[in-house]
LUMNU-942040 format. One record per residue (C-alpha): residue number from 1; residue in three letters; chain; x, y, z. Coordinates in nm, 3 decimals, padded with zeros to 5 digits. Layout:
<atoms>
NUM, ala, A, X, Y, Z $
...
</atoms>
This chain:
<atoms>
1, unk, A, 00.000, 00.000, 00.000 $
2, unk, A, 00.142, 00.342, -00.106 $
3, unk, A, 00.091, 00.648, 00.054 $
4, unk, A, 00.054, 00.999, -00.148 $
5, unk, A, 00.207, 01.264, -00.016 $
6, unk, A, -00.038, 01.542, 00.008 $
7, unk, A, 00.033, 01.846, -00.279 $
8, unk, A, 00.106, 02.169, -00.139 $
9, unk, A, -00.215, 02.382, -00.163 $
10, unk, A, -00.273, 02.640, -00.441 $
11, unk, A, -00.357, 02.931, -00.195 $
12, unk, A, -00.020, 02.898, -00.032 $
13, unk, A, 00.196, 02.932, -00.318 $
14, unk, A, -00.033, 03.236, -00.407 $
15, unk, A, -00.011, 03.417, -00.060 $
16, unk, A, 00.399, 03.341, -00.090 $
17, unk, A, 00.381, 03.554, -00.445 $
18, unk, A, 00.186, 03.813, -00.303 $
19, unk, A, 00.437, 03.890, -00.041 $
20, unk, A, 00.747, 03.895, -00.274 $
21, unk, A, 00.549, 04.146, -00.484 $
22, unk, A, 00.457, 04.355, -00.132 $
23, unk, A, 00.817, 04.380, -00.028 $
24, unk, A, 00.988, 04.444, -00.379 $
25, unk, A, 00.931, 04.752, -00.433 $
26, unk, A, 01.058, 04.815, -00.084 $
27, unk, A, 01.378, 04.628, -00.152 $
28, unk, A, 01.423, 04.812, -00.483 $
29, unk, A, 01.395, 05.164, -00.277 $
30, unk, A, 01.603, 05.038, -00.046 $
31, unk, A, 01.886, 05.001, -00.265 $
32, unk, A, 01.813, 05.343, -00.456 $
33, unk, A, 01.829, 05.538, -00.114 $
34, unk, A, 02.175, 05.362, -00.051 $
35, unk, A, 02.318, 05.476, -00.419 $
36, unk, A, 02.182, 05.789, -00.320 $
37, unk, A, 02.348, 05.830, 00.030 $
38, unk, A, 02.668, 05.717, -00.081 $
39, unk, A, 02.689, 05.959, -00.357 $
40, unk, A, 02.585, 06.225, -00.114 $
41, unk, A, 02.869, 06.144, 00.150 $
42, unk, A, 03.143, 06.078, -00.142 $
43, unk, A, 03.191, 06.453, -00.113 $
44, unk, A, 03.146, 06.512, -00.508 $
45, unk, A, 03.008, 06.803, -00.650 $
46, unk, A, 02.646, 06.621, -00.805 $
47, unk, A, 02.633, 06.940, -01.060 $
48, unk, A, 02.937, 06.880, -01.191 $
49, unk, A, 02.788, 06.627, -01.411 $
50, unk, A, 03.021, 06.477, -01.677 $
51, unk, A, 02.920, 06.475, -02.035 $
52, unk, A, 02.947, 06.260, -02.303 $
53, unk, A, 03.007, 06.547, -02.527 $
54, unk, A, 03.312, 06.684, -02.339 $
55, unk, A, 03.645, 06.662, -02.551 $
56, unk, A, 03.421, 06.638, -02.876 $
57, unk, A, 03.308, 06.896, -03.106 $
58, unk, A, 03.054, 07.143, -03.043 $
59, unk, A, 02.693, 07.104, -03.173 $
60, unk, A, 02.611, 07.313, -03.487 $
61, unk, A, 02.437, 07.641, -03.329 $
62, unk, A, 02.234, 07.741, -03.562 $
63, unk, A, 01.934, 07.967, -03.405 $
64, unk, A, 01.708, 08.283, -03.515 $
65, unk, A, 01.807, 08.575, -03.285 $
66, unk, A, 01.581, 08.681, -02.981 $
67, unk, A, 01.310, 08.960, -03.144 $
68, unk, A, 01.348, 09.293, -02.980 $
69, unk, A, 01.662, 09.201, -02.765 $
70, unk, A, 02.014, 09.478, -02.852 $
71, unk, A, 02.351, 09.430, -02.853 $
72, unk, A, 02.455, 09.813, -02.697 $
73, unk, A, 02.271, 10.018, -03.023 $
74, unk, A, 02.219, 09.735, -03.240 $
75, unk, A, 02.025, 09.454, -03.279 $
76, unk, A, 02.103, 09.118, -03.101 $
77, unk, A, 02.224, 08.843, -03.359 $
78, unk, A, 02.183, 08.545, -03.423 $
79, unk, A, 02.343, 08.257, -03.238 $
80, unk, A, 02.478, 08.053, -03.489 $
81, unk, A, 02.856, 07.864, -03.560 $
82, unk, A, 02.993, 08.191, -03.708 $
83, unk, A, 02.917, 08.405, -03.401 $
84, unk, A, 03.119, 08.174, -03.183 $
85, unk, A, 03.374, 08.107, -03.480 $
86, unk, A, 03.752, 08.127, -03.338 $
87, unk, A, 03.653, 08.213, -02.972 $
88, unk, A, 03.694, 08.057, -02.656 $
89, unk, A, 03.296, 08.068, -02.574 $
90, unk, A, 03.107, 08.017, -02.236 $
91, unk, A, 02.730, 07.912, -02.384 $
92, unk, A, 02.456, 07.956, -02.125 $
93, unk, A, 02.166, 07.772, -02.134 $
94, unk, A, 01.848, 08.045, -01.951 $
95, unk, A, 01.531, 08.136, -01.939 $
96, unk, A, 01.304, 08.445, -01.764 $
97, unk, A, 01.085, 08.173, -01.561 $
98, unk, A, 01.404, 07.963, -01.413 $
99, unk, A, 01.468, 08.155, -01.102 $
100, unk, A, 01.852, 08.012, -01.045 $
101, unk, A, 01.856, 08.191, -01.379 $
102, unk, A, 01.786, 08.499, -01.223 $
103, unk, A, 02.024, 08.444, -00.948 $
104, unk, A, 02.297, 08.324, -01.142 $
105, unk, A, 02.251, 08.640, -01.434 $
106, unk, A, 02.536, 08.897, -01.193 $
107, unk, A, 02.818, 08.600, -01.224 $
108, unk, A, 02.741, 08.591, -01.614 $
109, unk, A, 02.714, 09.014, -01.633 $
110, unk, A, 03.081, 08.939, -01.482 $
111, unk, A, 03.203, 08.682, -01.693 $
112, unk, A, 03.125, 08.919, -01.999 $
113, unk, A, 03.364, 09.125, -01.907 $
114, unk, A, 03.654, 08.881, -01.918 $
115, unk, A, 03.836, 08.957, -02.211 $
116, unk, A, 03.975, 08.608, -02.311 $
117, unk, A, 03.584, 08.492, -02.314 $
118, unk, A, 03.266, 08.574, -02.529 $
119, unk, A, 02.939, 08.486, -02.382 $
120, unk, A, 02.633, 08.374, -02.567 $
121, unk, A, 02.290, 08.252, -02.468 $
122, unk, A, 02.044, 07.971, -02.552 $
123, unk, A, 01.672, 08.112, -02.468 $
124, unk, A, 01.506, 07.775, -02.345 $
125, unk, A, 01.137, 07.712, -02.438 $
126, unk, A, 01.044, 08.088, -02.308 $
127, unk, A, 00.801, 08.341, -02.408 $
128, unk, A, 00.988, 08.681, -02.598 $
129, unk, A, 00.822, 08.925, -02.444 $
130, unk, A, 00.934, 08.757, -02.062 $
131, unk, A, 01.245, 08.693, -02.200 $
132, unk, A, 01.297, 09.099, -02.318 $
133, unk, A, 01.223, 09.201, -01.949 $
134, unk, A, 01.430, 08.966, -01.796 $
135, unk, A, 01.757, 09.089, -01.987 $
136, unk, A, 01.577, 09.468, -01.902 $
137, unk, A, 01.588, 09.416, -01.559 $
138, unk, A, 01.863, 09.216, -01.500 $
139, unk, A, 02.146, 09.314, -01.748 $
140, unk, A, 02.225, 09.126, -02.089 $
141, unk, A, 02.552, 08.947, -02.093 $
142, unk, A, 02.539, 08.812, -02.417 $
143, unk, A, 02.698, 08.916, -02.762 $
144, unk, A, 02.438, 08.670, -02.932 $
145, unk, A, 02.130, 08.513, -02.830 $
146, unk, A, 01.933, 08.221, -03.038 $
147, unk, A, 01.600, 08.108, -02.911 $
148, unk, A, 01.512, 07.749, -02.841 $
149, unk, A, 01.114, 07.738, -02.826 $
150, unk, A, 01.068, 07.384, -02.864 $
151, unk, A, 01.385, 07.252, -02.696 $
152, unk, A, 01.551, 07.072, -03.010 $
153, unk, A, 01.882, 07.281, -02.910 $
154, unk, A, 01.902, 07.205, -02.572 $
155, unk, A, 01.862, 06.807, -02.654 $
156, unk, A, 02.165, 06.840, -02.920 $
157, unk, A, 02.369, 07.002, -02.629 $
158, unk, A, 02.272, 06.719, -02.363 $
159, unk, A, 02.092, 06.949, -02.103 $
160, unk, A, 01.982, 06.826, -01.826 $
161, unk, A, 01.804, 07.150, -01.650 $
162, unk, A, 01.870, 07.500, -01.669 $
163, unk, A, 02.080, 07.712, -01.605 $
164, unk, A, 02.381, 07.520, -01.758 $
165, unk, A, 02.653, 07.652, -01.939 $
166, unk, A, 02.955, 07.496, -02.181 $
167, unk, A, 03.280, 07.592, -02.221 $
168, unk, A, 03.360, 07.587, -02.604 $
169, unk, A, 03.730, 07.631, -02.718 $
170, unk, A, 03.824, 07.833, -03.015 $
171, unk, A, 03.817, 07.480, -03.185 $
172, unk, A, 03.470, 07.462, -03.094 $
173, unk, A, 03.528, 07.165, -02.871 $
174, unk, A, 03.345, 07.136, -02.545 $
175, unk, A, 03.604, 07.094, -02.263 $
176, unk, A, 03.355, 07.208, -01.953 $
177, unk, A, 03.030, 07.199, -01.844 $
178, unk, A, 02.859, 07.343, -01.536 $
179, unk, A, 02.496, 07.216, -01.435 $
180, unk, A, 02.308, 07.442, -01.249 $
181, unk, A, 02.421, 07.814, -01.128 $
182, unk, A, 02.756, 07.923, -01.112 $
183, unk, A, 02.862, 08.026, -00.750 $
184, unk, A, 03.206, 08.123, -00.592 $
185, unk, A, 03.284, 07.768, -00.569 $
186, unk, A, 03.205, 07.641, -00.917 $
187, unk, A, 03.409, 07.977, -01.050 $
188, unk, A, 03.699, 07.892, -00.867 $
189, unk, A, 03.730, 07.498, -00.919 $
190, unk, A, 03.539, 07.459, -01.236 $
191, unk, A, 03.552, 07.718, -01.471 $
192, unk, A, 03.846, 07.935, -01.415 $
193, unk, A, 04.084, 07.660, -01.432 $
194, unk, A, 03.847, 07.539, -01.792 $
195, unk, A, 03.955, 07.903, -01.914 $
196, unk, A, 04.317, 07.934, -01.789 $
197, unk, A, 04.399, 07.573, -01.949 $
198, unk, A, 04.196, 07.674, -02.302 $
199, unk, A, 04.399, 07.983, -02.327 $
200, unk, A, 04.719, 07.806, -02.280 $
201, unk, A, 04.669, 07.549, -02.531 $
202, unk, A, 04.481, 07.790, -02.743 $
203, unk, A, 04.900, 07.996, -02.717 $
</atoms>
């Protein structure tokens, strides 16, 4: 006489699934937070992000000019390859609704005036008339300005958010970029150095 074992039941094996799909989202969180934490106490500079387009050339600017914005008497032109053509260039990324645009707009007044640098904007997906007062009330640092309604720029330069800004040698290759607003910090460790080292190979 044999004796069958009994065969597990159907609702157990169910309830067993139904707790591995409770608790794996939880597990998967888990292990995000931890990435997270560890990149927060590694002491790195998260805006510093490195980009894939660093050491290669430039994308092609190629943008209508900002309506109504002036260059001192004249009016703004175009940004497009030939207005950064031979230049070391610091590109900024803005807009009139990002407010760390608006805080960051006195460090790019300043870096305007740096002789070995020319400064040109991308407007990002903002409305002209907003963008005019903006440069109106805050100062306009650029020598050209192309507007980028729909984004397509921005997405050929990599941007992640805005402000950002590239530093384009006067081989038009990218050889910094700065995420978010500039500050003391960023100045002194980041882009300063960018310039001083483009200059020198640039001599």
């Amino acid at each position: 006489m044999t004796t069958e074992m009994p065969a597990e039941p159907e609702q157990g094996r169910s309830g067993v699934a139904r707790i591995i799909l409770a608790v794996l989202p939880l597990v998967i969180f888990a292990a995000l937070a931890a990435i997270f934490f560890t990149q927060l106490r590694s002491g790195k500079d998260i805006s510093e992000i490195p980009s894939a387009l660093i050491g290669t050339k430039a994308p092609t600017l190629d943008m209508p000019p900002l309506p109504g914005a002036m260059f001192a008497t004249t009016p703004m032109p175009a940004l497009t390859d030939a207005a950064i053509k031979g230049k070391l260039t610091l590109v900024n990324v803005w807009a009139s609704w990002c407010v760390p645009c608006r805080e960051e707009n006195p460090i790019i007044l300043d870096l305007a005036k740096d002789k070995r640098l020319t400064v040109v904007g991308i407007n990002y997906k903002d409305e002209t008339g907003n963008a005019l007062r903006f440069l109106g009330e805050l100062g306009n640092p650029f020598s050209a300005i192309g507007v980028d309604p729909r984004g397509k720029a921005a997405i050929d330069w990599g941007v992640y958010g805005i402000p950002e800004s590239y530093l384009v040698d006067a081989n038009g290759t990218i050889v910094y970029k700065r995420v978010g607003p500039f500050d003391r910090r960023s100045l002194e460790t980041g882009l300063y150095p960018a310039i001083e080292k483009a200059v020198a190979v640039g001599n």
